[in-house]
N, C-alpha and C positions, 0 to 999 in steps of 0.2 A: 278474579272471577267476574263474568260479567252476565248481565240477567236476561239476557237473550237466550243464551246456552246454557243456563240452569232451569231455564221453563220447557228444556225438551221435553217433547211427546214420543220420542223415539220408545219402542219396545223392542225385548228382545225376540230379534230374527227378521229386524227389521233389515230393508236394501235399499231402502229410499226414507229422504224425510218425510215427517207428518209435517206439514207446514200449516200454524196455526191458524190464518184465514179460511182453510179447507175444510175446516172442522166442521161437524154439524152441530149449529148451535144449541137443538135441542137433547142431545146430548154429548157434550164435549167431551173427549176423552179425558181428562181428569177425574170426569162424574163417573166415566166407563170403570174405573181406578176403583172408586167407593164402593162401587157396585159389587162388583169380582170381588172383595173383601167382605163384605157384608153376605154375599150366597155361599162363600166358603165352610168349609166343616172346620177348621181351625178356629173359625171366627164366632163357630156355634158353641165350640165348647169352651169359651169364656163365660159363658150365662152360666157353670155349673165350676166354676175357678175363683179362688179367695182372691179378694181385694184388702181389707182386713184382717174381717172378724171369718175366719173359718168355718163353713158350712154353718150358720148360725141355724139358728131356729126359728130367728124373726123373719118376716116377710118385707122387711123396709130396707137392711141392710145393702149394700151395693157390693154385686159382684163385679169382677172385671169385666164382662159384657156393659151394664150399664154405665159401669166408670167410661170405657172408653167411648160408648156414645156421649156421656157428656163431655169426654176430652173435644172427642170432634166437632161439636157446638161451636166451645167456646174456640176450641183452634179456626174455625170457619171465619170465626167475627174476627180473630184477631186478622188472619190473611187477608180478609177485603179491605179492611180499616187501615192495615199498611199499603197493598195494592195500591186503594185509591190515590196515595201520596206520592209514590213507587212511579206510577202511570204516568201523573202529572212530571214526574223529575225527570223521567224518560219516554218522550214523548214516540219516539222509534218501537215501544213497544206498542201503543197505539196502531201504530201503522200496521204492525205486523198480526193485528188482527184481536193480541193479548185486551181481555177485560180487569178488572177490579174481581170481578167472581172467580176467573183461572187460581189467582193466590190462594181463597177463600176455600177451592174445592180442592187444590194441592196439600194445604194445610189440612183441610177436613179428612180428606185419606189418610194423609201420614199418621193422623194423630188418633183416628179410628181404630189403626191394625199396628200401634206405639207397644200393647203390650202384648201380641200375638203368640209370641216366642214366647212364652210365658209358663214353667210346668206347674203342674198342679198345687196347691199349697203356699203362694205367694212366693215372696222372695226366699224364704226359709227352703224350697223346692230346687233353687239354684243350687242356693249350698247344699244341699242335701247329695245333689249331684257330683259336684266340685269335691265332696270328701269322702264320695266312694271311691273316687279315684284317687285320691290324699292320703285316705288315711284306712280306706277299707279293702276288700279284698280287691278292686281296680288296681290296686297300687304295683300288681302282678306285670302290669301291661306297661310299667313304665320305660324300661327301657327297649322293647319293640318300637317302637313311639320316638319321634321324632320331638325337639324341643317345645318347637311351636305347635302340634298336637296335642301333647301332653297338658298344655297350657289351657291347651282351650276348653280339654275337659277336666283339670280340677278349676280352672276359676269358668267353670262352664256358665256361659250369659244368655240372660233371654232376649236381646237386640241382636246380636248372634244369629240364634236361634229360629229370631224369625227373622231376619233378613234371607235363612237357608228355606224358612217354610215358604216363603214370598218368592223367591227364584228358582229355586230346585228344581233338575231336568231329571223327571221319572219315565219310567220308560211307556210311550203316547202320551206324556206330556211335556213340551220341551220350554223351558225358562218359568215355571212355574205357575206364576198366577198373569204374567204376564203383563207387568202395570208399567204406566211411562215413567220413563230415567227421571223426572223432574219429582214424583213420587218418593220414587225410592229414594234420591237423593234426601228429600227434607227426612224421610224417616230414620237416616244413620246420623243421630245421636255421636257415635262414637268412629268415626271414619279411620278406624285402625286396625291391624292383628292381632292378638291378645299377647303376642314381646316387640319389644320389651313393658314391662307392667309400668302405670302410671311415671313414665319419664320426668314427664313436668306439672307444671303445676295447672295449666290450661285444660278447659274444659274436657275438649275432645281428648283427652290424655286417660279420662276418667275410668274408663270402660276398653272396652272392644267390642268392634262392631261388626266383624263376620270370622265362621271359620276358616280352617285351610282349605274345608271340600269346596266350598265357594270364595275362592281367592279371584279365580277369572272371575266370575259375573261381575264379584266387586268393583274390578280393573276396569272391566267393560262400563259400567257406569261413570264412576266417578272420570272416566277417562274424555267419555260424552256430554257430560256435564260442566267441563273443562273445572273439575274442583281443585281447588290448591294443595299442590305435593307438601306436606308437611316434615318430612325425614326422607334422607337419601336411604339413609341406613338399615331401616324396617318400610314395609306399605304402611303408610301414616296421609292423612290429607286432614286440611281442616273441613269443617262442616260447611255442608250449604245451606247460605244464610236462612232458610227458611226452618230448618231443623230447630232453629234459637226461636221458635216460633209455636212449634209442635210441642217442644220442651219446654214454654209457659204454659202452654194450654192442662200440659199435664200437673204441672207444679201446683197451679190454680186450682184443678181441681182437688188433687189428692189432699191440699192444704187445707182446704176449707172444706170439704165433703166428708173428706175421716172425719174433719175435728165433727162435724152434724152427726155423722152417724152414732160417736161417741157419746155427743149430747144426748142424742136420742135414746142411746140404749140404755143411761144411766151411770156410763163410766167415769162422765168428767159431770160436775154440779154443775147444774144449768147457770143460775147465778151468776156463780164464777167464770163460767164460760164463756158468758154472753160481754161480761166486762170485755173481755180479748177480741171478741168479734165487732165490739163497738168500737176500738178504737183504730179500728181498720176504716169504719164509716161514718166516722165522727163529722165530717164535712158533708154529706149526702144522705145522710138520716132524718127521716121526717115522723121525728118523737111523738107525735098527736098519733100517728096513723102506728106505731112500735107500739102506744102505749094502749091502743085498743084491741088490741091481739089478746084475745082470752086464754089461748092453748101454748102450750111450749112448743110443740110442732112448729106452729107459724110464726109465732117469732123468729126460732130458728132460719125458717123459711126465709122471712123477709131478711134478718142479716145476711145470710147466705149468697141470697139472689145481689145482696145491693156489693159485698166485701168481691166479690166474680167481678163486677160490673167495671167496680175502682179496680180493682188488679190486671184486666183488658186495658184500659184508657194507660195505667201507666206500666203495662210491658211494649204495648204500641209505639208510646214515643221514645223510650227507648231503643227500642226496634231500629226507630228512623232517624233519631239524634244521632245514630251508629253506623247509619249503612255504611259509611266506607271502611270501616273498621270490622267489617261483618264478611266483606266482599273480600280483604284482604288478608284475614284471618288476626288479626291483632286483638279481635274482641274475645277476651281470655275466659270468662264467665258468664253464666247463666245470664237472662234479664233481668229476672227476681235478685238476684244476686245484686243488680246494679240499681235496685228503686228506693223510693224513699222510707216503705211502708217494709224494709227488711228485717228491722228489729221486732214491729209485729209478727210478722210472718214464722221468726225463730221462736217467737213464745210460742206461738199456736204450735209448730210441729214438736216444741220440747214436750209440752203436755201431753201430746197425742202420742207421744211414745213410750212417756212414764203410765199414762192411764189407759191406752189402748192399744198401742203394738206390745208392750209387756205385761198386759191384763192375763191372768192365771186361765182365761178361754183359749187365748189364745195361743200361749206358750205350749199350753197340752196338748192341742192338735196339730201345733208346726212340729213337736216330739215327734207324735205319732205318724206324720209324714214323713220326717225325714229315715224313721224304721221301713215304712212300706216303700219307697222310692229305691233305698239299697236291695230289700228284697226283692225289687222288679228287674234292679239291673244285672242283677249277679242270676238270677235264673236264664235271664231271653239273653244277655251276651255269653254265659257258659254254654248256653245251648250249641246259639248260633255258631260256636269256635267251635265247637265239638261237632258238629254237624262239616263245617272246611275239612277239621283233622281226619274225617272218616270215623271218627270214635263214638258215635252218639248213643247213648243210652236209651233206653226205650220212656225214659221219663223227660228226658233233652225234643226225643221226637212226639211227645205228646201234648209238651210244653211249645211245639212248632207250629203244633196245629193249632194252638193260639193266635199266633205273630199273624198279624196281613202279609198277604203275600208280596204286597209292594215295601216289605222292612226286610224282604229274606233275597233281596237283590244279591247274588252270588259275585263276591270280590275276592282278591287274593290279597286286600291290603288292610290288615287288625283296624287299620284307624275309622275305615270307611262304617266295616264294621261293627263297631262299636257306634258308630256316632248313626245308625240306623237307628239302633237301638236305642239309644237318649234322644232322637227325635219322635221314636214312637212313646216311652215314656212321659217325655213334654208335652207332650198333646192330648192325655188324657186327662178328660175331666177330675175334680178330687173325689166327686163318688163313684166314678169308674174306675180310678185309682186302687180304691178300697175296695170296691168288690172284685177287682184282678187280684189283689193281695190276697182275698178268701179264699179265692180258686186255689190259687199255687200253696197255701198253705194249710189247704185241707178243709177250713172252716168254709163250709157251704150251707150251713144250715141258718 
């Protein structure tokens, strides 16, 4: 791979290059990127989507809207801080117009709309999905269904998900949100089809990173981007390198923002807590200035701001200690994965998931999701079938008048839809979620 053709600005339905000197510098099409992301309605209903702690009651806790602003922060500092180095090692990128800020604003997109795809109820929302088709009444559909369909929605993914909410041609809207290839690249995480499941042991193996409905657009990118073909055998590519970038920004945050949020609620002993967070900043801590903090808030705060700070400085030179190894796909794991500070890093997240991803708040309300997400799917896909077969019920067609009209796109192929339907479920907020569940099951009072 080479980082000329991974910084395309190419969009879809494009006929001509974007050539990077042309740009206008006051706003670059990368910012154009952040932009379309952030006015989006996908991107609104993260402000009302768990990041933890489920629909909490506090007013401090972070949902996924502000998580992924703070992803794109820190993913911004990480891209310029490599750029800079990046720039100087290739200095043809210079010429061609490329700044230190293009990385910083590529990364900042990517890492802004990283959990877009994302249904209601955090990750337990995935599964929720993945075992209506496994194990609940979806499992009807299995053999209509093609291998790699089936695949996609019982291990249904939210990178997936929004890589389809990111590109999807609806009808007057063609290629979706329409962001440049160099975008979309850093944001597949997982540059693969959901088969075969985890081959190896390499990152990109992890996951899946688009459905079958968007297998072209896929092609079409990674093709533009000249990203490395990973498997003859299945679509597989490795990532582009910038993705290993997006994918700290995220680590960084979730690692040390859960563990605060935890401190803060009460779940993990501050004390104890703080011990773990210091020994991430035992070299950059200025004790005088820790020790005159009267509030746990700020304390918190200041370890917080300083353990982001160190965890930037060293997924960077990893970053760039790597690039050829990045460029040619040999770099098999995460950054975090590869730093000094990783046996830290494994404390804090084992804590955070005995004392707050298994905290009894939140177990009870990912329950109670993963019940309303089967009842949404089993009402609006019976509907929708029944409506193809000519069979509808007069509760099918009252249930219709629900659906948008842009999820009742008329197809002759089960798979298309049904995966209307798990796109329009995925994109509802968790208290739109709940109050769709009251409708359809009577409770309206």
């Amino acid at each position: 791979m080479n980082w000329e053709q991974l910084l395309s600005l190419k969009r879809f339905g494009d006929t001509q290059k974007r050539p990077r000197a042309k740009q206008d510098e006051t706003r670059l099409g990368f910012d154009v990127d952040f932009d379309r992301i952030i006015f989006s309605s996908a991107f609104r209903s993260l402000q009302d989507k768990t990041q933890v702690i489920p629909l909490s009651e506090t007013d401090f806790v972070h949902t996924r809207l502000t998580h992924s602003l703070e992803v794109s922060v820190v993913g911004r500092t990480l891209g310029r801080r490599a750029g800079k180095v990046l720039l100087e090692r290739h200095p043809n990128l210079v010429e061609l117009g490329y700044t230190f800020n293009d990385f910083g604003a590529i990364v900042a997109a990517a890492s802004v709309m990283h959990d877009i795809g994302n249904p209601p109820f955090g990750h337990s929302g995935e599964k929720a999905i993945g075992e209506y088709f496994k194990t609940g009444n979806g499992l009807k559909y299995k053999e209509e269904l093609s291998e790699n369909e089936y695949q996609d929605l019982i291990d249904f993914e939210g990178n997936a998900n929004g890589f389809k909410i990111l590109t999807e041609t609806r009808e007057g809207v063609s290629g979706g949100l329409r962001l440049s290839y160099a975008t979309l690249g850093a944001f597949l995480k997982y540059p693969k089809e959901s088969l075969p499941k985890k081959p190896t042991n390499h990152i990109v193996d992890k996951k899946y990173g688009f459905f079958q409905s968007e297998k072209e657009e896929f092609l079409d990118v990674v093709d533009d981007l000249g990203m490395k073909q990973k498997s003859t055998s299945a679509v597989s590519f490795y990532r582009h390198p910038l993705a290993y970038l997006v994918e700290a920004a995220d680590d960084i945050c979730y690692t040390i923002i859960d563990f605060e949020d935890g401190i803060n609620l009460g779940l993990i002993d501050e004390e104890f807590a703080l011990e773990y967070m210091i020994k991430l900043v035992k070299d950059t801590i200025d004790s005088k200035k820790y020790h005159s903090l009267q509030h746990k808030t700020d304390r918190v705060s200041y370890l917080r701001a300083l353990a982001i700070g160190v965890l930037i400085n060293e997924a960077v030179d990893i970053f760039l200690e790597n690039e050829e190894a990045l460029l040619n796909g040999t770099f098999d794991k995460s950054l975090l994965d590869k730093c000094k500070y990783e046996a830290q890093i494994n404390d804090i997240i084992k804590i955070s998931v005995d004392k707050i991803y298994k905290s009894k708040e939140v177990v009870e309300k990912e329950v109670a999701g993963y019940r309303i997400i089967a009842d949404l799917l089993d009402v609006f896909v019976t509907a929708l079938n029944n409506k193809f077969y000519g069979n509808s019920s007069n509760f099918d067609n009252l249930v219709l008048n629900l659906l948008p009209k842009e999820y009742q796109t008329e197809t002759n192929n089960l798979y298309n839809r049904i995966m209307q339907i798990c796109s329009y479920v995925s994109r509802m907020s968790d208290s739109y979620a709940i109050r769709m569940h009251k409708k359809l099951t009577g409770n309206i009072i």
